[in-house]
N, C-alpha and C positions, 0 to 999 in steps of 0.2 A: 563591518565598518559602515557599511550602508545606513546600518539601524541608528548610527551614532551622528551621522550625517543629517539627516529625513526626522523632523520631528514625528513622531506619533499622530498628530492632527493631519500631519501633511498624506503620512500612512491612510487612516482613513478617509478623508477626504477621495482620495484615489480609489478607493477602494468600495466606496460607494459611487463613484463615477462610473468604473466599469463594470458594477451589479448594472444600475441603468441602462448602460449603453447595450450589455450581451443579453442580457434577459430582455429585451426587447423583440428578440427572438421569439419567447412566448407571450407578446401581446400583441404585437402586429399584426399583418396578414398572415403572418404562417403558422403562427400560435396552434392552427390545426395539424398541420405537420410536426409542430413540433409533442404536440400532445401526445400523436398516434407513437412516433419515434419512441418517447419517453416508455410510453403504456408498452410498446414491442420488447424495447427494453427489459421491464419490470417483467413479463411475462419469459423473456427468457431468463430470468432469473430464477423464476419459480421453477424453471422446466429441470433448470439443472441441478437444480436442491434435489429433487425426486429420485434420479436415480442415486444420489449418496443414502437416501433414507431405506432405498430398496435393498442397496446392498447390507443394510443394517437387519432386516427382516431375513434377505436367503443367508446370513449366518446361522440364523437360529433352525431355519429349512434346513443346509446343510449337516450341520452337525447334528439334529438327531435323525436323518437318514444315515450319516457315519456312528451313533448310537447303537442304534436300531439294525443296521447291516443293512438295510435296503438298497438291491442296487437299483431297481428303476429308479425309486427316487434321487438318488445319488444321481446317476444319467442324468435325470431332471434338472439337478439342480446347477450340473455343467453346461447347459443347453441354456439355463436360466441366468447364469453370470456370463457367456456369451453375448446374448439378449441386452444385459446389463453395460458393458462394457462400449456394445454400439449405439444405445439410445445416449451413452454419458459423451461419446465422441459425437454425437451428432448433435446435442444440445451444446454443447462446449461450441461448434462452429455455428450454432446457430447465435449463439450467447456474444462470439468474436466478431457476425455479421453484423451483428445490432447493434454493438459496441462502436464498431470503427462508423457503419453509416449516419451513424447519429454525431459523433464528431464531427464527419464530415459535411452533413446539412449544414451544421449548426457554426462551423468557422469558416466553409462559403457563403452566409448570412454574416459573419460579422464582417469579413473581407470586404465583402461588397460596402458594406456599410462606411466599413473606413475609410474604402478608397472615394467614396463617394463625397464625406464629409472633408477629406482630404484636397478633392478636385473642386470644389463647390468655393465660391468667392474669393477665387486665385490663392489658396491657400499655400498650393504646391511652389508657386512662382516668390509667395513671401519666403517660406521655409529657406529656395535655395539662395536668397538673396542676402538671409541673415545668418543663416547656417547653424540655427539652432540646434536641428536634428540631423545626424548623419546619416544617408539612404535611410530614407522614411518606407523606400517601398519593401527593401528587406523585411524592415523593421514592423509593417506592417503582416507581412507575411508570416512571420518569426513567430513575432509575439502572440497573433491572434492563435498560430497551431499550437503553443507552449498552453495559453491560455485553454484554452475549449481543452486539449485533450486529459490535460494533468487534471483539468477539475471533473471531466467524466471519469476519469478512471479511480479519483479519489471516491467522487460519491456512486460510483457502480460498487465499488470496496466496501463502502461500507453498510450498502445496502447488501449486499451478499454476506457478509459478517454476520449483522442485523439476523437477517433470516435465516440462515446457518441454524448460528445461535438458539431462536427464541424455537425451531426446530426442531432439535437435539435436547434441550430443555424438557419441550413437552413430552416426549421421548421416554426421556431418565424420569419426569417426574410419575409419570404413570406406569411403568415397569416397576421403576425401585419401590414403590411402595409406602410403607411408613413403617416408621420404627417405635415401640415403647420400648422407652427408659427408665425407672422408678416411678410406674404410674402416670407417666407423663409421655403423651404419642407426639412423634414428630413425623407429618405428611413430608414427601419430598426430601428423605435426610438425602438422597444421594446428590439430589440438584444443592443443597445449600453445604453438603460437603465440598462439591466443584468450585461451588462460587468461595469458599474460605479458604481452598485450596489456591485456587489461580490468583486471588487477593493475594497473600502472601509470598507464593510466588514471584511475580510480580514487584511486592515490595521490595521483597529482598534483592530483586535481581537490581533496582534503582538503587539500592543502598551499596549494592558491591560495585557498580557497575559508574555511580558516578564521580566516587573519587581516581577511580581507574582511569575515566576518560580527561577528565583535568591534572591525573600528573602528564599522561602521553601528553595533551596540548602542549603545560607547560614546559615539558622535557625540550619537544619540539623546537617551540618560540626559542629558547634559549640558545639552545645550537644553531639555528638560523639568524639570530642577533647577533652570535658570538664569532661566526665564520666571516664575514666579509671583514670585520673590523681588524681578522689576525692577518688579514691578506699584506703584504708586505710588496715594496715597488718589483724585486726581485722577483718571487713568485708571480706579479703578475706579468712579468712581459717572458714568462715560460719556464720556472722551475717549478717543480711538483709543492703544493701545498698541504702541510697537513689538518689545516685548520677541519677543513670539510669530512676527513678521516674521521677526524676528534669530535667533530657532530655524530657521524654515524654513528663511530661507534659509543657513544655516551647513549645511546637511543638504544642498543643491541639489549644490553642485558634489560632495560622494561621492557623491549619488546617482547622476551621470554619469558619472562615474570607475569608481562599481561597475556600471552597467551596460554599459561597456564591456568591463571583466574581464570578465564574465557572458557576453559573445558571443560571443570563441570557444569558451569551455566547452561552452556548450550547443550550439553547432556542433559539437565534438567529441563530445558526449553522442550526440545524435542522430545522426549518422554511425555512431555504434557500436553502436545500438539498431536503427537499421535495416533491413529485410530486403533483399537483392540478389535483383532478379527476375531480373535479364539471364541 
């Protein structure tokens, strides 16, 4: 309803307001801190890619020591997923230290800022005079955490994806090889198998998956429009109502109908997300 409310202009307008006001952060004085944060960041990202690609290489270790019958190497290779297991628990806290201290610079920077532009030419004494804004100071507080954390942890996401990714990529494209077909060589079939594979995927899951979510809405909406209207004087000063029943249960059987669709998808999700240790 908000969207319906708030033109679009009005959206970005705001929304370039507050690029300006938080990324101000890195052009100020602390633009150095925020720099080194950033770069700490980005290196524990790389730190914790490493051991998933390790554990990708002692598969191939392992199994031909279990080939081969070798126990040293075998031993070895127990001692080496050990090894693996603490450097992944140790870059994971290193990767959670960087994460939350970097939020946390960077929204006691805009805190201050707020409260500043806030206190700054009686701003505070208009606010509670006209009562525009309800507790400004919550809402300073609120906002600025919601703001800084949700948008570091989208773009740590998606740099982590990013480099996952381009990773694993490089990975499949130089093991898989290339394939000829009738005289025709194709470098890399396994990485653009992946990519037609998860395209598709993908597709289809939007194809099943969004008239699925616009019947439940509309199911929804319906029974909650339809229930206060059957409320009758009687029911409400205390006999039982069945209106509310009559919502539920109109909702029951798509709910099992949709969480049927849902099982193989998410069967198919997970299959796809998966890692192959074998």
């Amino acid at each position: 309803m908000a969207e319906d409310i708030i033109p679009p202009e009005v959206h970005a307008r705001l929304l370039r307001h507050f690029a300006t006001l938080s990324f101000g952060f890195w052009t100020g004085p602390t633009r150095r801190k925020a720099t080194l944060f950033a770069l700490g960041l980005f290196a524990c990202l790389l730190l914790n890619l490493a051991p998933a690609i390790a554990v990708n290489r002692w598969n191939k270790f392992f199994f031909d020591a279990l080939q081969n019958k070798d126990q040293r190497l075998i031993l070895l290779s127990i001692g080496l997923m050990l090894a693996l297991a603490f450097a992944s628990a140790l870059t994971s806290v290193a990767l959670l230290q960087a994460r939350m201290r970097f939020q946390l610079r960077w929204r006691e920077w805009l805190t201050r800022t707020l409260v500043r532009r806030w206190t700054e030419r009686r701003r505070f004494y208009q606010l509670s005079v006209l009562r525009l804004i309800d507790n400004p100071e919550a809402r300073i507080a609120e906002d600025g955490r919601i703001a800084i954390e949700l948008f570091v942890d989208f773009a740590t996401g998606v740099t982590n994806a990013l480099l996952t990714a381009a990773s694993f990529v490089s990975v499949l494209w130089f093991i898989g090889g290339s394939l000829t077909f009738g005289g025709i060589t194709i470098p890399g079939y396994l990485v653009i198998a992946v990519v037609i594979y998860s395209a598709s995927t993908s597709f289809g899951m939007m194809l099943l998956g969004r008239p699925l979510v616009a019947r439940v809405e509309a199911k929804a909406a319906a029974a909650c429009m339809r229930s206060p209207s059957d409320i009758s004087p009687v029911r409400y000063f205390g006999a039982p109502s069945r209106s509310g029943m009559t919502g539920a249960s109109t909702l029951l059987p798509l709910d099992r109908k949709s969480m049927r669709a849902c099982r193989p998808i998410t069967v198919t999700q997970h299959n796809a997300t998966s890692p192959n240790l074998a």
